[in-house]
N, C-alpha and C positions, 0 to 999 in steps of 0.2 A: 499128470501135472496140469496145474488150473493157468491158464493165462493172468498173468499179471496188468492191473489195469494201471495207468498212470495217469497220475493228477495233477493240475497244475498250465502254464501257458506255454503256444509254442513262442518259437522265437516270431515266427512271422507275425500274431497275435501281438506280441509287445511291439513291434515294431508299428501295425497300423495305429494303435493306443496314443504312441508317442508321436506318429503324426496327426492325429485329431489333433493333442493336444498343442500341437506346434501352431496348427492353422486357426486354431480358437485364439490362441494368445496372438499373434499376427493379425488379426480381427480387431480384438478388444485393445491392444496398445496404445494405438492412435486416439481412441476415444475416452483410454484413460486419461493421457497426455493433455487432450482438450478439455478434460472435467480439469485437471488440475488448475491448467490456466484459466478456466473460469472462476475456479474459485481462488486462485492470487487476486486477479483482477478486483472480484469482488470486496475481496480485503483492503484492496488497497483505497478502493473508492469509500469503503468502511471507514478506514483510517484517516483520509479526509474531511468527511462528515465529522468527524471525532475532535478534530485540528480546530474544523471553522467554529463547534461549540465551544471547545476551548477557548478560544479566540474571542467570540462573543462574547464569554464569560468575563475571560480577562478584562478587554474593554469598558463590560459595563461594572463590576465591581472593584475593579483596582487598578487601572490605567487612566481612568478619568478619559475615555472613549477611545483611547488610543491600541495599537496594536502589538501584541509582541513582533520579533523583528528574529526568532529563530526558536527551536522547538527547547532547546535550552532552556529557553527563559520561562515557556509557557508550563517546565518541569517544575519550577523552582514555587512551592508552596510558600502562599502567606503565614505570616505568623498563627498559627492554632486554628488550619484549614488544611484541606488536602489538594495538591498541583490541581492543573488547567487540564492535564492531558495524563493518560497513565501512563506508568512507568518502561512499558512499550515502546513505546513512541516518544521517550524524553530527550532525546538528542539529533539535531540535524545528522543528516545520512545513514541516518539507523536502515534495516533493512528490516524488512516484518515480510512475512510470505511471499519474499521472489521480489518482492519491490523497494526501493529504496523511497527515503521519503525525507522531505526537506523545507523547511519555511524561510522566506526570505519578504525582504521590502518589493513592495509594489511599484508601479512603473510613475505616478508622482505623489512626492512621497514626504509630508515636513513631518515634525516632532509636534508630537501632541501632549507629552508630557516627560522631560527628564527622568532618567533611571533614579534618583535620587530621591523622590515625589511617587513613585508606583511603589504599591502596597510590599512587592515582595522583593525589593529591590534587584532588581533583574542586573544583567550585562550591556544592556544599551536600552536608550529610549526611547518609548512606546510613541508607534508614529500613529501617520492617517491612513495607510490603505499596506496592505500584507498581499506575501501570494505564496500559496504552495502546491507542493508539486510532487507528485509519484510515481519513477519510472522502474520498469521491470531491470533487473540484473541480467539478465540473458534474455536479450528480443527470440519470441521463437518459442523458452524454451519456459522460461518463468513468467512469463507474461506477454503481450502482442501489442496491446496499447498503451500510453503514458496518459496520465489524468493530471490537472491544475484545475486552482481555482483562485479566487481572491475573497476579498472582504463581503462580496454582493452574495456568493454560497451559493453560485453556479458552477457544476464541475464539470469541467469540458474533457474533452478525450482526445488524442492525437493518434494517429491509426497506426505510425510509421514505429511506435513505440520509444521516439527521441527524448534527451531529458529536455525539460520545458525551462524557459527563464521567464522573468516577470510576464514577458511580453507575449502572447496566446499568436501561436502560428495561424495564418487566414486558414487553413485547412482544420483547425481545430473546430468541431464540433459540442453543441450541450451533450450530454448522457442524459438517454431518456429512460 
């Protein structure tokens, strides 16, 4: 009789396998988790940029310099053109990668031209100074900071990740 060879792992074998692969992934989690909310953040400060062109747009071609006064409005296409902003980002409180995102009036603030008089007749009218604002859904988890900004197209960043109102907390910082 010839010995028989056997092929294959032992158990001890699978077992150190499965703990490499335990302490690889225990490793890498954290750093996934960090790429992610780098790149929400990212997006959201994307999505900002995107808002104040909009905005600018709006202003100088169909508000007669004035501001939209919510992402609504900045949706809503003039006749035989296409919106201020995509359809992303066409409504206050939309959420886009982990962030919430929101336009509102600035801290003073008249009418620069009646809803009635702007190109794509919006829901309210187009004032002097806007401000908007992007905070994560879950501090922590979907994002760490909150970003604002206003008419001037500086975006600031707040570190505690709070939703922002017109008014920039003295702790708010530019993003550099």
């Amino acid at each position: 009789m010839t010995p028989r060879q056997e092929h294959g792992f032992t158990l001890v074998e699978l077992l150190v396998a499965v703990a490499i692969i335990g302490i690889v992934a225990a490793i890498a989690t954290p750093e996934l988790l960090r790429a992610r909310v780098a790149g929400n953040e990212a997006s959201a400060i994307a999505s900002l940029r995107a808002i104040h062109s909009g905005q600018a747009t709006y202003a100088s071609s169909c508000a007669h310099g004035g501001y939209a006064q919510s992402l609504d409005d900045l949706a809503i296409p003039p006749a035989g053109s296409a919106a201020f902003v995509s359809p992303d980002i066409a409504a206050n409180g939309v959420v886009k990668s982990g962030y919430v995102l929101s336009v509102g009036a600035g801290t003073v603030t008249t009418v620069v031209a009646t809803a009635a008089t702007v190109c794509n007749t919006p829901s309210a009218d187009a004032i002097s100074t806007y401000f908007s604002e992007a905070h994560p859904v879950t501090i922590g988890s979907t994002g760490q900071r909150s970003f604002g900004m206003d008419q001037r197209g500086t975006i600031f960043q707040e570190l505690s990740g709070v939703t922002l109102t017109n008014t920039l907390p003295a702790s708010a910082t530019p993003v550099q």
